[in-house]
MIROTI-148970 format. One record per residue: x, z, y of N, C-alpha, C in turn; residue number from 1. Coordinates in Angstrom, 1 decimal. Example, Ala and Ser with C-alpha at 12.3 -4.5 7.8 and 13.67 -1.06 7.14 Angstrom:
<nodes>
> neast|nup|nnorth|caeast|caup|canorth|ceast|cup|cnorth|num
> 13.2|7.8|-5.7|12.3|7.8|-4.5|13.2|7.8|-3.3|1 $
> 12.8|7.1|-2.2|13.7|7.1|-1.1|12.9|7.9|0.0|2 $
</nodes>
This chain:
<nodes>
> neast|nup|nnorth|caeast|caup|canorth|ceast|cup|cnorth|num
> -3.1|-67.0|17.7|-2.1|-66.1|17.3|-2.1|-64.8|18.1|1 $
> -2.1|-65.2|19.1|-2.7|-63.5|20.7|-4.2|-62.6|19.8|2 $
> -4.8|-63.5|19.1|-5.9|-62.3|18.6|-5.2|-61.5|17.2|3 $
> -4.4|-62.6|16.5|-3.9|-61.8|15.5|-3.2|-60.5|15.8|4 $
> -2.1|-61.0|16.5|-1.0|-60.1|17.2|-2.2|-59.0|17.7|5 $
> -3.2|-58.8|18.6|-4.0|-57.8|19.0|-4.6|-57.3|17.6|6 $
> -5.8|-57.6|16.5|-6.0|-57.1|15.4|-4.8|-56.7|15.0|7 $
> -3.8|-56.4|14.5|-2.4|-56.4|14.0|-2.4|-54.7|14.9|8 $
> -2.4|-54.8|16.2|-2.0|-53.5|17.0|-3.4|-52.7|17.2|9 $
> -4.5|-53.3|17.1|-5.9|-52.6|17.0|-5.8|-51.5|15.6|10 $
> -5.7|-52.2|14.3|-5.3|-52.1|13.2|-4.3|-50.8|12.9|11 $
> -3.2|-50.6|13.6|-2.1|-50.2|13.3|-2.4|-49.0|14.1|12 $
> -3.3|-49.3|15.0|-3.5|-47.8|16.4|-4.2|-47.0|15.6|13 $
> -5.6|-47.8|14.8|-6.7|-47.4|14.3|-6.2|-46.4|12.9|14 $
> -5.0|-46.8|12.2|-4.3|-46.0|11.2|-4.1|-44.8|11.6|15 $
> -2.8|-45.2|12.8|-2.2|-43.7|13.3|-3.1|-43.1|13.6|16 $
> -4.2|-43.4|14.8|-5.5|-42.1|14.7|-5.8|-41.5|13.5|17 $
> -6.1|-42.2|12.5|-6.6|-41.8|11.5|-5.9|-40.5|10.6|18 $
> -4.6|-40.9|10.8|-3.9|-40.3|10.2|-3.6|-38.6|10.7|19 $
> -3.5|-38.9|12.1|-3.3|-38.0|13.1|-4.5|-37.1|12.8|20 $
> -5.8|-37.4|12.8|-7.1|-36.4|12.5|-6.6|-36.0|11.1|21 $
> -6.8|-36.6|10.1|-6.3|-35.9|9.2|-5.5|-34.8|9.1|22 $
> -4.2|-35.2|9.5|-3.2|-34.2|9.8|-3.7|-33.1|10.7|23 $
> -4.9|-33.3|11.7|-5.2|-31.9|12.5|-6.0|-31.4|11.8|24 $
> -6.8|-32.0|10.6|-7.9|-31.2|9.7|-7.6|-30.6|8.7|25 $
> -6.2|-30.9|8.2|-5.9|-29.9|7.3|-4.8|-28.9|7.8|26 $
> -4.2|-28.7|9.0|-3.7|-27.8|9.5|-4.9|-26.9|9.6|27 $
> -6.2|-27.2|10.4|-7.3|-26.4|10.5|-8.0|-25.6|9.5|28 $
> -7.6|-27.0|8.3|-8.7|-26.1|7.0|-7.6|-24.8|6.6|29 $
> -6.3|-25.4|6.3|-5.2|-24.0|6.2|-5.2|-23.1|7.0|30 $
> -5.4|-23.3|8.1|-5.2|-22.0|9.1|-6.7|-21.3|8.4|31 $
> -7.4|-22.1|9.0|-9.0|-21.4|8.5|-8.8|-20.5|6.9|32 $
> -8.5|-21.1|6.0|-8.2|-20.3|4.8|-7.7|-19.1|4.5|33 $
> -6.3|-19.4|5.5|-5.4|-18.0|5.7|-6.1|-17.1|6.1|34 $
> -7.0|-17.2|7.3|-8.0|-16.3|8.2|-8.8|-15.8|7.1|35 $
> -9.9|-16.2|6.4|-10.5|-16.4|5.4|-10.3|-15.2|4.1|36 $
> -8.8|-15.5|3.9|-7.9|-14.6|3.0|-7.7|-13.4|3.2|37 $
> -7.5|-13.5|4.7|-6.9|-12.0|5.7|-7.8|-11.2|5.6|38 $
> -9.2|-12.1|5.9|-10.5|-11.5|5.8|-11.0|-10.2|5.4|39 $
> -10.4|-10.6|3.8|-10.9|-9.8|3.1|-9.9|-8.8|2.5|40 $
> -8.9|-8.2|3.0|-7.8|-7.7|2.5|-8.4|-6.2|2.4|41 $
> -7.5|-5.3|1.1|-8.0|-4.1|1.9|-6.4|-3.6|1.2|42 $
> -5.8|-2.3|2.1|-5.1|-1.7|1.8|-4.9|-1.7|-0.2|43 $
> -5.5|-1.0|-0.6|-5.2|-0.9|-2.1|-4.5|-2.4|-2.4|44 $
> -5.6|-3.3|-2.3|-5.5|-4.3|-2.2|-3.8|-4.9|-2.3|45 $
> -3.6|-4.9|-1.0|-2.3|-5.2|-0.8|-1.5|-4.2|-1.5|46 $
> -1.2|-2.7|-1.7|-0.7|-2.2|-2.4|-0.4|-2.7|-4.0|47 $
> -1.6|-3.0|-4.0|-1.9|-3.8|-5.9|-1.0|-4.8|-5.7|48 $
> -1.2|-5.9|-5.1|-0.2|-6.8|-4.7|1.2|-6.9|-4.9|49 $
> 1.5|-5.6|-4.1|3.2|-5.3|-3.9|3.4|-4.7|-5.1|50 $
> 2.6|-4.1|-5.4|2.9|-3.5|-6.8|3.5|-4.2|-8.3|51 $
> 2.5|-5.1|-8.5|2.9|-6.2|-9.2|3.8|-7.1|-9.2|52 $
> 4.3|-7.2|-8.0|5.7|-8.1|-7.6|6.4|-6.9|-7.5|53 $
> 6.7|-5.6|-8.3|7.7|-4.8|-8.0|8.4|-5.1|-6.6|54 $
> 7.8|-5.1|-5.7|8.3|-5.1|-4.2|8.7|-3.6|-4.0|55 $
> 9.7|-3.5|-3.2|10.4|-1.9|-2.7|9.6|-2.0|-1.3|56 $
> 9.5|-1.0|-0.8|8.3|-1.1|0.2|8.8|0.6|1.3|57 $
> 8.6|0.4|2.5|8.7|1.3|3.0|7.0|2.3|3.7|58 $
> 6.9|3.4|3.6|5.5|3.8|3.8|5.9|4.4|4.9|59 $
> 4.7|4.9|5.8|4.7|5.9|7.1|3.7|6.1|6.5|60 $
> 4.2|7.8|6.7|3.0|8.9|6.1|1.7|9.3|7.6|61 $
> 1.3|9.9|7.4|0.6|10.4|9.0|1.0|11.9|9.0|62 $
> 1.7|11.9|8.0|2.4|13.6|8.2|3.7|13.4|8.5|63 $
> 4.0|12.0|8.8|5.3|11.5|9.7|6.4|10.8|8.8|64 $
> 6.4|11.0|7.8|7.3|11.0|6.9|7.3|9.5|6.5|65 $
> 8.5|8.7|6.0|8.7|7.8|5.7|9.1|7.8|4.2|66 $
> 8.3|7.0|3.5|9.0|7.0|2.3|9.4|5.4|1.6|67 $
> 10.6|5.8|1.1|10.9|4.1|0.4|10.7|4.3|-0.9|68 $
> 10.8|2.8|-1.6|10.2|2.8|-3.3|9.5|1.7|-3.4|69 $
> 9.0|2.0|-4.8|7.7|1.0|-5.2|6.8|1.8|-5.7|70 $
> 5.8|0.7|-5.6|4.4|1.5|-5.8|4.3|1.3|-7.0|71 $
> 4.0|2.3|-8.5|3.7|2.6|-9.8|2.7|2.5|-9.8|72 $
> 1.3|3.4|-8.9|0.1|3.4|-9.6|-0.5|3.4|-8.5|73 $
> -1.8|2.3|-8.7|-3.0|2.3|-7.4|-4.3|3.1|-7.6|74 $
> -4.4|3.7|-7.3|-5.6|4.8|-7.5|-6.6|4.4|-6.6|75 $
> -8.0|4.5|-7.0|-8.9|4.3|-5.9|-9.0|5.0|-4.1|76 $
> -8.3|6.3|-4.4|-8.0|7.1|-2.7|-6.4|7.0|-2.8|77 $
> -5.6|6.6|-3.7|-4.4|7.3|-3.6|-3.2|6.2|-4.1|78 $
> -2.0|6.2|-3.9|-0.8|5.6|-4.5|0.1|6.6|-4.7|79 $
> 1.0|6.0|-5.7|2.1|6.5|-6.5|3.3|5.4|-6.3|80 $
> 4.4|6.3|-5.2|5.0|5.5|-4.8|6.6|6.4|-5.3|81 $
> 7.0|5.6|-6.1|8.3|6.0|-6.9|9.7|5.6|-6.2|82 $
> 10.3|6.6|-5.8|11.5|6.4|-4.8|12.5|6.1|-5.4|83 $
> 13.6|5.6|-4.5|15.0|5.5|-4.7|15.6|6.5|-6.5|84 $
> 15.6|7.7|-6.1|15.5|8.7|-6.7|15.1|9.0|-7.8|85 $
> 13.9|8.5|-7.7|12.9|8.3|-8.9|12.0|9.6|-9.2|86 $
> 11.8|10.0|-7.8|11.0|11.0|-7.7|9.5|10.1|-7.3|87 $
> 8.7|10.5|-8.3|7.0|10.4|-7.5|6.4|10.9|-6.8|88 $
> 6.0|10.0|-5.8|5.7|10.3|-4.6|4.0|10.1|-4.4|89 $
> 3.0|11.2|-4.3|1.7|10.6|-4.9|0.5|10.8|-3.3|90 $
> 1.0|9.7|-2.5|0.1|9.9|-1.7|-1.5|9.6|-1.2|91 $
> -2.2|10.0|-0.1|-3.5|9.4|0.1|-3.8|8.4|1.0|92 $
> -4.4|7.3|0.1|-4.5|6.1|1.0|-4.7|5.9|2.2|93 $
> -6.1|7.4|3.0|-5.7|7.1|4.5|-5.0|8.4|4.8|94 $
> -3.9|8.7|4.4|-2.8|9.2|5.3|-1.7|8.6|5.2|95 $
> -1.5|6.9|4.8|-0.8|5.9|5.4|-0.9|5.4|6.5|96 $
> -0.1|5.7|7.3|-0.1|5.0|9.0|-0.1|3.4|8.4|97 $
> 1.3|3.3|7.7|1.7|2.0|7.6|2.1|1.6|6.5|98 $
> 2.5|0.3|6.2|3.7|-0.1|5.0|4.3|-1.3|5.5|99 $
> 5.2|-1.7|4.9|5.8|-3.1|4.9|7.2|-3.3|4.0|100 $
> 7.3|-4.3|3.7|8.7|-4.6|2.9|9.7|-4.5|3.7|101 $
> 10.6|-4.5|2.6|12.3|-4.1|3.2|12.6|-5.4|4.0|102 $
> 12.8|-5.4|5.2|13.6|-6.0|6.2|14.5|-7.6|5.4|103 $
> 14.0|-8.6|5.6|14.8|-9.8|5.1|14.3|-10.8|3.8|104 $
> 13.3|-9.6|3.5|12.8|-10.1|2.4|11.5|-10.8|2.2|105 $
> 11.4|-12.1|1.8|10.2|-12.8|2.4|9.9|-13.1|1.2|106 $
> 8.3|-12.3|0.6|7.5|-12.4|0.1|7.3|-14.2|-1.1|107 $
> 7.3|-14.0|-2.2|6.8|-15.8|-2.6|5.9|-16.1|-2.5|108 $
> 4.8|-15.3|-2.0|3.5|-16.2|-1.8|2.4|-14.9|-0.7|109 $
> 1.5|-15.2|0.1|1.5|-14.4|0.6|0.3|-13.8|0.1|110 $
> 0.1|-12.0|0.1|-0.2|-10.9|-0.3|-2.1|-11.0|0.2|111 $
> -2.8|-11.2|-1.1|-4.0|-11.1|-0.4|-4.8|-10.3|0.1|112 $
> -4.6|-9.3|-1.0|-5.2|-7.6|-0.8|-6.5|-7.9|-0.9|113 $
> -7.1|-8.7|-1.6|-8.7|-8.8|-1.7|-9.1|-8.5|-3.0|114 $
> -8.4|-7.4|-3.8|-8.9|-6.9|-5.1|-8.9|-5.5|-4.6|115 $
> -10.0|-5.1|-5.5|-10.4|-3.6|-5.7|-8.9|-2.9|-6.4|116 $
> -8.8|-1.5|-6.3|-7.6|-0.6|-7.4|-8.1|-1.1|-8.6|117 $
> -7.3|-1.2|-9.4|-7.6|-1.2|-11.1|-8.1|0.2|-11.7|118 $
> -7.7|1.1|-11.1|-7.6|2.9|-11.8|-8.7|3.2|-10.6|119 $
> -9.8|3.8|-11.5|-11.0|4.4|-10.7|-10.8|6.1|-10.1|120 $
> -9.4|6.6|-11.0|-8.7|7.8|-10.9|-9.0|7.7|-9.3|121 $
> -8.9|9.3|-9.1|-8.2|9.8|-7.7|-7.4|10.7|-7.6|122 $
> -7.2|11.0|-6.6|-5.8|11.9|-6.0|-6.2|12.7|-6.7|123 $
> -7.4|13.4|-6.7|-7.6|14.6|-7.4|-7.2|14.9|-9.2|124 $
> -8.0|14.0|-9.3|-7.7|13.5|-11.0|-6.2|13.9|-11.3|125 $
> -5.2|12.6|-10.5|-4.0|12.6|-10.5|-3.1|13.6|-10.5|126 $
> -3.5|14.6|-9.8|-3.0|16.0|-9.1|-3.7|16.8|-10.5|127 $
> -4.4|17.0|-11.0|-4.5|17.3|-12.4|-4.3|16.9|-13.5|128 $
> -3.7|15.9|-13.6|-2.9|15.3|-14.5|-1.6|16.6|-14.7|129 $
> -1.1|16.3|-13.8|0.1|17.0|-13.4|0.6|18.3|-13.5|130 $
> -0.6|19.2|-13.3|-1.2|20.6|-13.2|-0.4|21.2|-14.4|131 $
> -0.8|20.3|-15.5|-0.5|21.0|-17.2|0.8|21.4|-17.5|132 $
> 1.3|20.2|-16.6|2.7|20.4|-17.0|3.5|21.7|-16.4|133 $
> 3.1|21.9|-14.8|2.9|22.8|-14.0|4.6|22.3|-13.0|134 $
> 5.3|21.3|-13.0|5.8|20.6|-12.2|6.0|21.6|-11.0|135 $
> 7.2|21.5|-10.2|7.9|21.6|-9.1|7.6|20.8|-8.2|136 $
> 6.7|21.1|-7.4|6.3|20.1|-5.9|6.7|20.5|-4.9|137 $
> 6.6|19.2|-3.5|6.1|19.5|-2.4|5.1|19.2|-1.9|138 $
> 4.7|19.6|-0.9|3.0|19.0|-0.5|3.7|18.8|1.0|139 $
> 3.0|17.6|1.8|2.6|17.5|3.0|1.2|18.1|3.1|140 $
> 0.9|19.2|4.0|-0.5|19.6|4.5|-1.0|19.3|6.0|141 $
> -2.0|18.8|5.8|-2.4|18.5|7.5|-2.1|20.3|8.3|142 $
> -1.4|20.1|9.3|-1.2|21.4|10.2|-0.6|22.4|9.9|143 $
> 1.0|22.0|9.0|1.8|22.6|8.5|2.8|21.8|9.4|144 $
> 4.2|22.2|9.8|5.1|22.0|10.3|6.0|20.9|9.0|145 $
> 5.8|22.2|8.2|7.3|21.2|7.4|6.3|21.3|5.8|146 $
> 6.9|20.7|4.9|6.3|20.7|3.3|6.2|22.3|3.2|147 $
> 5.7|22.2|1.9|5.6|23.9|1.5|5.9|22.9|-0.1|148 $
> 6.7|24.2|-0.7|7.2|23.7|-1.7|7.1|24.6|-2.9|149 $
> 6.6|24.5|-4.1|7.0|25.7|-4.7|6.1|24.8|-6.8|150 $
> 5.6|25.9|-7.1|5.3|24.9|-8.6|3.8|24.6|-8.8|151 $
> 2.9|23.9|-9.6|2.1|23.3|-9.0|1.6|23.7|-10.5|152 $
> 0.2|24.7|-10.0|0.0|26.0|-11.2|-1.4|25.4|-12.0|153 $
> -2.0|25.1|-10.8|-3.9|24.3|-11.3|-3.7|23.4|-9.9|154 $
> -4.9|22.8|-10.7|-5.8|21.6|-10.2|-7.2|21.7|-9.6|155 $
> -8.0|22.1|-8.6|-9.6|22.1|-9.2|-10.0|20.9|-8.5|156 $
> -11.2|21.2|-8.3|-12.1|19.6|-8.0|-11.6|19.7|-6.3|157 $
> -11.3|20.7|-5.9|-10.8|20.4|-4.0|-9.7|21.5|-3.8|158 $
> -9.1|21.8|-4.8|-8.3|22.5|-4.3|-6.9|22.8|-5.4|159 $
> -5.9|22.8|-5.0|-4.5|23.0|-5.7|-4.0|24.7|-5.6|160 $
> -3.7|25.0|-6.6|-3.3|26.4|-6.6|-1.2|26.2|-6.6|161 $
> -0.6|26.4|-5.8|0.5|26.4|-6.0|1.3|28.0|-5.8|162 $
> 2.2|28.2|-6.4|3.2|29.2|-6.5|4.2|28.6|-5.6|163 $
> 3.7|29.2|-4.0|5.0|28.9|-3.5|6.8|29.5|-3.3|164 $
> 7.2|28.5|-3.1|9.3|29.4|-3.1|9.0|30.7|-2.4|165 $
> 9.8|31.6|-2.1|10.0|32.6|-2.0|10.4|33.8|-2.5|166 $
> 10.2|34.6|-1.5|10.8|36.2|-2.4|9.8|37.1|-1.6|167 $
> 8.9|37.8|-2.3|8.6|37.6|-3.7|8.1|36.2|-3.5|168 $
> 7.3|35.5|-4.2|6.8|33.9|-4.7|5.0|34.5|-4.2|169 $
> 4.7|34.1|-3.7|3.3|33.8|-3.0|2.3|33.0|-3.5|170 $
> 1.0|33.2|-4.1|0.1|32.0|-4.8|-0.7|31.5|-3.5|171 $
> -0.7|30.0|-3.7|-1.3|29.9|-2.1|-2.3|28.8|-2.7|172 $
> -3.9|28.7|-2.0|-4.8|27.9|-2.5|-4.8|26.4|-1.1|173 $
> -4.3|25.3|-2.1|-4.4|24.5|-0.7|-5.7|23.5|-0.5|174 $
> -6.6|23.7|0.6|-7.5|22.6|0.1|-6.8|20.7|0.3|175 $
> -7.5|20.6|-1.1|-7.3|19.2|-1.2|-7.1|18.1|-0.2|176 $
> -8.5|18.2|0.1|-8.5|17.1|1.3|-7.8|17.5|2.5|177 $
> -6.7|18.5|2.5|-5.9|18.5|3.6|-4.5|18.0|3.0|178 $
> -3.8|18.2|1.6|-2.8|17.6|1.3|-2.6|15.9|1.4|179 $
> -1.7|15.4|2.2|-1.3|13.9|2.1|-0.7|13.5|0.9|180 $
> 0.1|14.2|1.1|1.6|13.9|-0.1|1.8|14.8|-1.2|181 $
> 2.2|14.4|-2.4|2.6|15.4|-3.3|3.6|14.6|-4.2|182 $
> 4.9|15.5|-4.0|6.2|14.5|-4.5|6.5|16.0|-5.7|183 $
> 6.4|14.7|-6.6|6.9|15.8|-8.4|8.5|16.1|-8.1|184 $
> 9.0|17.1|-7.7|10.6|17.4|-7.9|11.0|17.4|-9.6|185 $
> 10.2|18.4|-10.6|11.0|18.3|-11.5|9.8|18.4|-12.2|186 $
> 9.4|18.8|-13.7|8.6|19.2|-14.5|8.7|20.9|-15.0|187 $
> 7.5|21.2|-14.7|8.1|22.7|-15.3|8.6|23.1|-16.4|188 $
</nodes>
């Protein structure tokens, strides 16, 4: 009966081990996966993401600027990030310091960011879209103090012609790859 009682607790030990590895190999395989997942993220990516779950989202510009909204459109260099307001906000991918969601708000599944943009478009493209209409902007420029603001006249392959505010009104040629931001104020 002392051998049963022993097989019985050999038996019973030999489960809980069992069980216990188990339980640490699939904590491992999950962690490992999550890593795996992380791996491969890329900004757009995650933007796409939040995008499609109409997530409200807050951005840090590198021209300092904070903007809240959601993201409309993922462009291969750029996002379209539609404010409170409902002003479009059309920035370039690396002149995002940062992003993150609104405070409290916990995600249903987590964000993989391991897809390409859908829209092969870029900022430039974009920013000539716009041109036709000839729209009221502002621009963030790298090594400008504050926006420059005024109506947004052409488009070319690197550079924006805008009519800036003033008196008289000033045509000013901005190169492209120094604008971050371009927020549509109205339509011309």
């Amino acid at each position: 009966m002392a051998e049963d009682e022993d097989l019985e607790a050999d038996l019973a030990r030999l489960v809980g081990d069992t069980r216990t590895a188990d339980a640490v190999r699939a904590r491992i395989r999950e962690r490992n996966l999550r890593v795996a997942a992380g791996a491969g993220a890329t900004l757009s990516g995650i933007l796409l993401d939040l995008a499609e779950g109409r997530t409200t989202i807050s951005a840090r510009t590198t021209f300092g600027r904070t903007l809240h909204g959601r993201v409309t459109i993922v462009a291969s260099d750029a996002v379209v990030i539609e404010t409170a307001g409902g002003l479009p906000t059309y920035v370039r991918l690396d002149a995002i310091a940062w992003l993150r969601r609104l405070p409290g708000r916990v995600p249903p599944a987590a964000a993989a960011g391991d897809r390409p943009a859908p829209r092969s478009t870029t900022f430039a493209a974009l920013a000539g879209e716009l041109a036709g209409e000839r729209p009221r902007v502002t621009l963030a420029v790298l090594g400008e103090p504050a926006v420059l603001s005024g109506e947004l006249v052409a488009a070319g392959t690197d550079v924006l012609t805008v009519r800036l505010d003033g008196e008289p009104p000033v045509t000013a040629y901005v190169s492209l790859a120094q604008v971050s931001e371009l927020t549509v104020l109205a339509s011309g």
